[in-house]
Every structure is written in C-alpha cells, then in structure tokens.
N, C-alpha and C positions, 0 to 999 in steps of 0.2 A: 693146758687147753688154750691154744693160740689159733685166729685165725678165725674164726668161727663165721660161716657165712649163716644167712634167716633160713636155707632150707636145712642145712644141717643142722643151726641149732634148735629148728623146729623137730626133724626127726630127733631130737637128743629129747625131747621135750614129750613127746610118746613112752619111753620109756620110765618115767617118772609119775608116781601114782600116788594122788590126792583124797583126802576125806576132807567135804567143806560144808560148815554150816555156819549159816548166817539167816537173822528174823530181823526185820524191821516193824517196831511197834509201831502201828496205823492205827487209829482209830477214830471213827467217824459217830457224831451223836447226831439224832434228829430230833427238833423240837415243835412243838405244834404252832409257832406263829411265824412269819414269814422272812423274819433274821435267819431264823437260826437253819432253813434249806439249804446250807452249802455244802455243795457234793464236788467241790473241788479237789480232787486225791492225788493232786500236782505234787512229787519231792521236792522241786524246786521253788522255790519263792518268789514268785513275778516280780516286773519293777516294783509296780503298785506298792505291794507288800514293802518291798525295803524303802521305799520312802515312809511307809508310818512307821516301822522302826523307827529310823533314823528322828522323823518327828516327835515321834513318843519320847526318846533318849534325850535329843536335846530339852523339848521341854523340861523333863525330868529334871537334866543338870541345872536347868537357867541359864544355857548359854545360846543366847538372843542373836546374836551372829550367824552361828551356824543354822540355831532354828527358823531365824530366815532365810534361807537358803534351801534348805530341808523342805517348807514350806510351797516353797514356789516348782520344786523338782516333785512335789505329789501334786500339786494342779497340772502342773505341766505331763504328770506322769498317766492321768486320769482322774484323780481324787475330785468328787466335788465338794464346796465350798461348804455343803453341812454335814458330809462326812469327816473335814479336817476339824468342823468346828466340834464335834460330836466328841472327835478324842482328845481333846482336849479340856472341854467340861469332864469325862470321865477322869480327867487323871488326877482333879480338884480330890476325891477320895484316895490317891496313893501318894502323891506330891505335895500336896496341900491348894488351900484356895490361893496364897499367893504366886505360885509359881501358872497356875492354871490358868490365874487372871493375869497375869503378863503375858504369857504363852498366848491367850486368845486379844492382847492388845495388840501384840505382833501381828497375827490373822489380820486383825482389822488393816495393818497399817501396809500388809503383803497388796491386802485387794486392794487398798486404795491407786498403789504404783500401777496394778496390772490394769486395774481401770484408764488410770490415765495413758496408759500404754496401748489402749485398746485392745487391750487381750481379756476374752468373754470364756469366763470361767464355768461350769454346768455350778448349779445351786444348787439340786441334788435334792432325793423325796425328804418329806416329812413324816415324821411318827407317828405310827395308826394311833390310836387312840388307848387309854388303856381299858383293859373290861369294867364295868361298870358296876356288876355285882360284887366285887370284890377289892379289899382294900389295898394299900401300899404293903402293909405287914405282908398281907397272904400272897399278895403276887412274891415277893421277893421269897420269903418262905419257899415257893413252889418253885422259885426258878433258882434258887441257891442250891436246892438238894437235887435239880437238874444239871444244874453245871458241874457240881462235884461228882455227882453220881452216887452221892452219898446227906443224910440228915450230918447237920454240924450243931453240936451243943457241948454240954461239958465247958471245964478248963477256965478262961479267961469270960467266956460267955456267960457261965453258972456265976465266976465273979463278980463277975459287973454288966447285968440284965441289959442295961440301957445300951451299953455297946453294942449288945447282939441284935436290940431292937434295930440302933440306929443304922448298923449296918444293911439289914432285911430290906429295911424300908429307903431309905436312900441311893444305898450302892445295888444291890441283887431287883429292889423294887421298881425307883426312881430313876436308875442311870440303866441298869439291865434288862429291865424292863421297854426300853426305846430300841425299835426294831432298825435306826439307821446304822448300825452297824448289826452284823450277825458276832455270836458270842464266839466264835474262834477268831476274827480281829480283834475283840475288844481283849482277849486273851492276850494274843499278841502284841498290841499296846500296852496292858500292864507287865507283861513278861520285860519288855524294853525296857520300859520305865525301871521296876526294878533291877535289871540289871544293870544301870550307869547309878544307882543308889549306894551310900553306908549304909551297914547297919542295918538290912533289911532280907538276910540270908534265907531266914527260915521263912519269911513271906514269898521269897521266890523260888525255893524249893516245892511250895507249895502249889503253886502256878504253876512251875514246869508240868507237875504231874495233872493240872486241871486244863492245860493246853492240850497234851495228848490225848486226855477225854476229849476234849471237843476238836477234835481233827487236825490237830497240830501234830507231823512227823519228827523224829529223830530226824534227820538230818533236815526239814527246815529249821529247826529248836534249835541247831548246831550253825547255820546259817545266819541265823537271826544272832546268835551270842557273836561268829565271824566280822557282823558287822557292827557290834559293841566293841572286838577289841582294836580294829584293823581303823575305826570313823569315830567312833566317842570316846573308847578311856580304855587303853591297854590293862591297864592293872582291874580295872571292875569287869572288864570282857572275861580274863582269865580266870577270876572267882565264879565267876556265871558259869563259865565251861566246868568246874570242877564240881560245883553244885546240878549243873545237868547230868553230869560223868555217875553221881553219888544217885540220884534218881534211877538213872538206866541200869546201873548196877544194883538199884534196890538195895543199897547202904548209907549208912548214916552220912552227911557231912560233917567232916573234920573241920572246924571254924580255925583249927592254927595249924593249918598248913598257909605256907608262906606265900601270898601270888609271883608269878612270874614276871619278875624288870629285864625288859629284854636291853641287852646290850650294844644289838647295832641294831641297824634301821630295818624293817621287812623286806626293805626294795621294791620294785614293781612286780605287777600281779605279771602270771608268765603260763600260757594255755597255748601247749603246743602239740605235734605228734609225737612227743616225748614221752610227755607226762601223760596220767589219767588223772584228770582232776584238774585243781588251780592251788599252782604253788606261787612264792616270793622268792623273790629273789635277788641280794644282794651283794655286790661285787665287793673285796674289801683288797685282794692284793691280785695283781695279774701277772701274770708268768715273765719274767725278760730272760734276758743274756746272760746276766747277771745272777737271778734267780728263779730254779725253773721251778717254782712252785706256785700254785694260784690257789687260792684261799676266797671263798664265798660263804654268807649267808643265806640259807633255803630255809623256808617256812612251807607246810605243806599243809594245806585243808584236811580236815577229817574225809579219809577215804581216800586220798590222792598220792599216786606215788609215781614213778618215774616207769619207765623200760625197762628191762633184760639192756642191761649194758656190760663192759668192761672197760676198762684204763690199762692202756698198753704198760703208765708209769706209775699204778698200785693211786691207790686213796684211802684217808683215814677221816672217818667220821665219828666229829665230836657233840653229841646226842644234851642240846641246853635246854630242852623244853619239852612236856610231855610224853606223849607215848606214838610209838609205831610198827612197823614192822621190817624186818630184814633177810633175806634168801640168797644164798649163794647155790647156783646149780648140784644139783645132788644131794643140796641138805636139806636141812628141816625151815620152814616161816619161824622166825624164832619174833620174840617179842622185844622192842630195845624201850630205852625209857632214859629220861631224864639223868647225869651222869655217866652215861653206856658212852664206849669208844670201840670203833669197829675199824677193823684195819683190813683193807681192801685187796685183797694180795693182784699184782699184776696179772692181765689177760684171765680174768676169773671172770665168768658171768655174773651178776646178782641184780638185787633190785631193793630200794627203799623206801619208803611210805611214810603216810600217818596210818596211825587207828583208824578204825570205819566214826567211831564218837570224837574224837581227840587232836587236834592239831599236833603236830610234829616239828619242831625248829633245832638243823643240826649244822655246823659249821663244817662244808667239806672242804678237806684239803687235798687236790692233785697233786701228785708226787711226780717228779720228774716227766716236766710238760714236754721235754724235748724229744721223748721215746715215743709223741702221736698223742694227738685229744682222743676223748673217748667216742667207745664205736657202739655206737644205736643199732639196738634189737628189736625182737617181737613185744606189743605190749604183753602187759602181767593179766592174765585171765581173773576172772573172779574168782573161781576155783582155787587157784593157784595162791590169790590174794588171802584167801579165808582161812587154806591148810596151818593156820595156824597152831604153836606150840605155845600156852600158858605158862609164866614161868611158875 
C-alpha cells in the first residue's frame, strides 16, 4: 500500500466496519443552598479552574515559590481574594494548620505587591449565614451524606467517636457548610491537594469518586491529575492517575505498583492538525548523513492520538508508559501498554494514541529518514478510536 492520496484512503476507509462504545461518567448533584447550583457540564476545565489546582497542589506541598505564582495567575485568572482565601482555610483539614497558615501568609504577602502595583483585585461575596436552628453537628451530618451520597459511619468512626464528631462539625459543618465556594470546587481543591501528597491513597481514591458525585467528569478528573504530573510532581501525578484508573474501572488500587520515573523530558505541549488532542513532545536524535534515523519522545493526553499516517522508511514504537491504543488499516484497534513495541512496516497506514482515561508516553523511532518523512492523513474518527479490542 504506497501512495495513498485522502480521497482514496477515504474510500478504503468505507469499506471497513466498526462497532464503538464509549460512556462518559457525568454526574451533576443539586443542593438546596446557593454553592452548591453549578450546572456547569464543561469537559474541559476553564483557566479558573487550573489555577486552584495548581493553588491547592502547591499549598499542599509547601512549596511557597511556585504558590506564589499560582496565586497571582488565579487573581489575574478571575479568582477573587476570598475565594483564594476560602481554599486555603479549607485545606487546614487535609494539610494541616501549618501549611494552611503559610499558604494564607503568602496570600497576604501576594496582595500586598498587587496593591502596591495598583492592581484591584474583586474581594469576592461573603458567607450566608448559617441556619440558625440547627447546630454545627447537624449541618455537617446533612451535608456529608450530601456530598457522598451516602450515610458514613462504621470503621475508624465507630473507633474513635470524636473523629467522626470532629470531622461533621468542622470540615462537612464549619468549612462545608460556607457557601463561597460550591462543593464541586472544594472537591477539586481537595482532589489537588491530595494528589501532590504521601501516603494519603485511599483518602484520594475516595474523593475521586465524591467528585464525580458532585459534577466532576472523567476527563476533567484526568485533566486536573495532567496538571499534577506535567506543573507539581511527576511521580505523585502518576499514582493519582492509576488511583483514578482503579475508580473508573471500579477495582481495587494496587498500592505497589511501582510509579512511572520518566526518563527524558516531556518536551513541549504540541496541538496541531496532526493530532487530536494535546500531545509532548521531545526531540532526542535528528536524522543526518550520517544517520538516517530520528528518535523522539511523545507523550499523549488521555484520548489524544495522532492521524492515519505512514512512513515511507517503516517506525518502531517503544511503548515506556501507560496504556493506548494502535490500528494499522485493515486491522483490529488493538490495545498496547506499558513494555509493547510495535513495528511499523513501511508505506502502511496506522494511527496511535492514548486511552480515552490514560496518558500514553512512547519513544518513536524513524527508520530510514532518507526514503521521505511521513505522510499526513485523515483524522481518526471517534468510531474508529473506540473499535477497540481488549486484550
């Protein structure tokens, strides 16, 4: 198969018949005070949004650098001054009081600059009030088996009463109870949070799944861990991704599977009419006179994968991270993963990816650059994407 112009390999591409299924879990919760109305059913995560990650992450770590930074890109992004202040008093319950209280010394010390810079930050509202016939227990009570969607008792709770008290009444009561953020941000500031944490797995397993109750998607969830591993800490990004992996598949997490140390750099993000999606990509050897071979690092976002292409001079992909998918015309989407090497035979159409959950990082190597770079096709349909074969 040489040669292949887009109408004929469009008509080749008629010929070939797909069965595709794919569910995106949504899920939207309403609450009766006026946080918790957000009917936002965005897949994508506005700026907004990635700057309280990013804010939530660095607080989390204590690293006071970049959280001033972070800081001033959600002012600047929209955030007002007692919504930055707001996640940060919350995260005093996941981080503790002393990272919370540096994190809000920082605040102080961001507005002081912007002050003197003349830059007028919004203040942002204040907290209704709470109900008055009812105490801190019962508010938190009512709004914990809201958020979960479920009563919590048993376990650690039945052990040690005061925990469960202290929790109700402070965190679910006191902090959840305060309608300046609605409960799908504050989801996603503790989602952040524990994700750039040790030692805190099954707490964030847990939150994966109380975010998607409160209108957090799959691939914002996958979005938000993207920008744990790509801006705060490689190695804690890629536990977070395998513990959201473990949720979506409705299985356990395996606590000693080994995270992923990647070995070269990601390179620069790369959104072109190539790809579908946002892939990385880093240059490591370039073709000469000498040696026609060229050798890259690609990283692809969950769901992102390239064209219907070919290489006049064959390629061979060596599969160091996660999971994807791979098609060569007339075959099956077959599944690759972690270990897989896939050898590209010359002038053959195919196409490669991430998982729709799963980031994908595979080192390709061009074979014989002097026979022609490669030749850009039609994108890969969603159909087409989805015909996947489990292995």
């Amino acid at each position: 198969m040489v040669g292949y112009t887009k109408m004929e390999y469009n008509m080749t591409q008629h010929s070939i018949k797909y069965l595709a299924s794919f569910a995106l879990l949504v899920s939207c919760f309403s609450f009766g005070i006026k946080a918790q109305n957000n009917t936002d059913t965005s897949n994508q995560l506005s700026n907004k949004e990635k700057q309280i990650i990013a804010i939530a992450a660095h607080a989390a770590q204590g690293n006071i650098p970049k959280l001033h930074t972070a800081l001033n890109n959600g002012l600047d992004a929209g955030l007002s001054i007692g919504e930055e202040k707001e996640m940060l008093i919350q995260l005093y319950a996941y981080t503790g009081f002393p990272r919370s209280l540096n994190a809000l010394t920082e605040l102080m010390a961001v507005l002081a600059k912007r002050k003197n810079a003349e830059i007028k930050d919004a203040t942002g509202e204040t907290s209704s009030p709470f109900p008055s016939n009812k105490t801190l227990l019962q508010i938190g009570t009512d709004n914990q088996a809201q958020l979960t969607g479920r009563k919590i008792g048993g376990g650690v709770y039945e052990f040690a009463p005061v925990m469960d008290q202290y929790l109700k009444e402070h965190l679910f009561g006191a902090i959840f109870g305060r309608d300046i953020l609605d409960w799908k941000t504050r989801e996603m500031v503790t989602i952040a949070a524990l994700s750039s944490m040790e030692g805190v797995e099954p707490q964030l397993r847990s939150h994966f799944g109380v975010g998607m109750h409160n209108g957090l998607t799959q691939d914002q969830l996958s979005e938000l861990v993207t920008i744990i591993e790509k801006e705060v800490d490689t190695k804690r990004g890629e536990i977070a991704r395998q513990i959201l992996q473990s949720v979506i598949d409705q299985k356990p997490y395996k606590a000693d599977v080994i995270p992923y140390e990647p070995i070269f750099e990601m390179g620069q993000k790369t959104s072109n009419d190539n790809f579908t999606g946002t892939i990385y990509h880093e240059p490591l050897i370039k073709a000469d006179t000498a040696n026609q071979v060229s050798i890259g690092n690609v990283t692809f976002e969950p769901g992102a994968r390239t064209n219907w292409h070919y290489h006049p001079g064959g390629q061979v992909l060596l599969v160091t991270n996660g999971k994807g998918r791979y098609q060569e015309l007339g075959q099956a989407v077959r599944e690759i993963q972690k270990g897989d090497v896939i050898k590209c035979e010359p002038n053959i159409p195919h196409w490669h990816g991430a998982a729709p959950n799963t980031a994908m990082t595979h080192i390709a190597i061009g074979m014989n650059q002097h026979k022609g770079a490669v030749v850009w096709l039609l994108p890969v349909t969603d159909t087409e994407y989805n015909a996947i074969q489990e292995r």
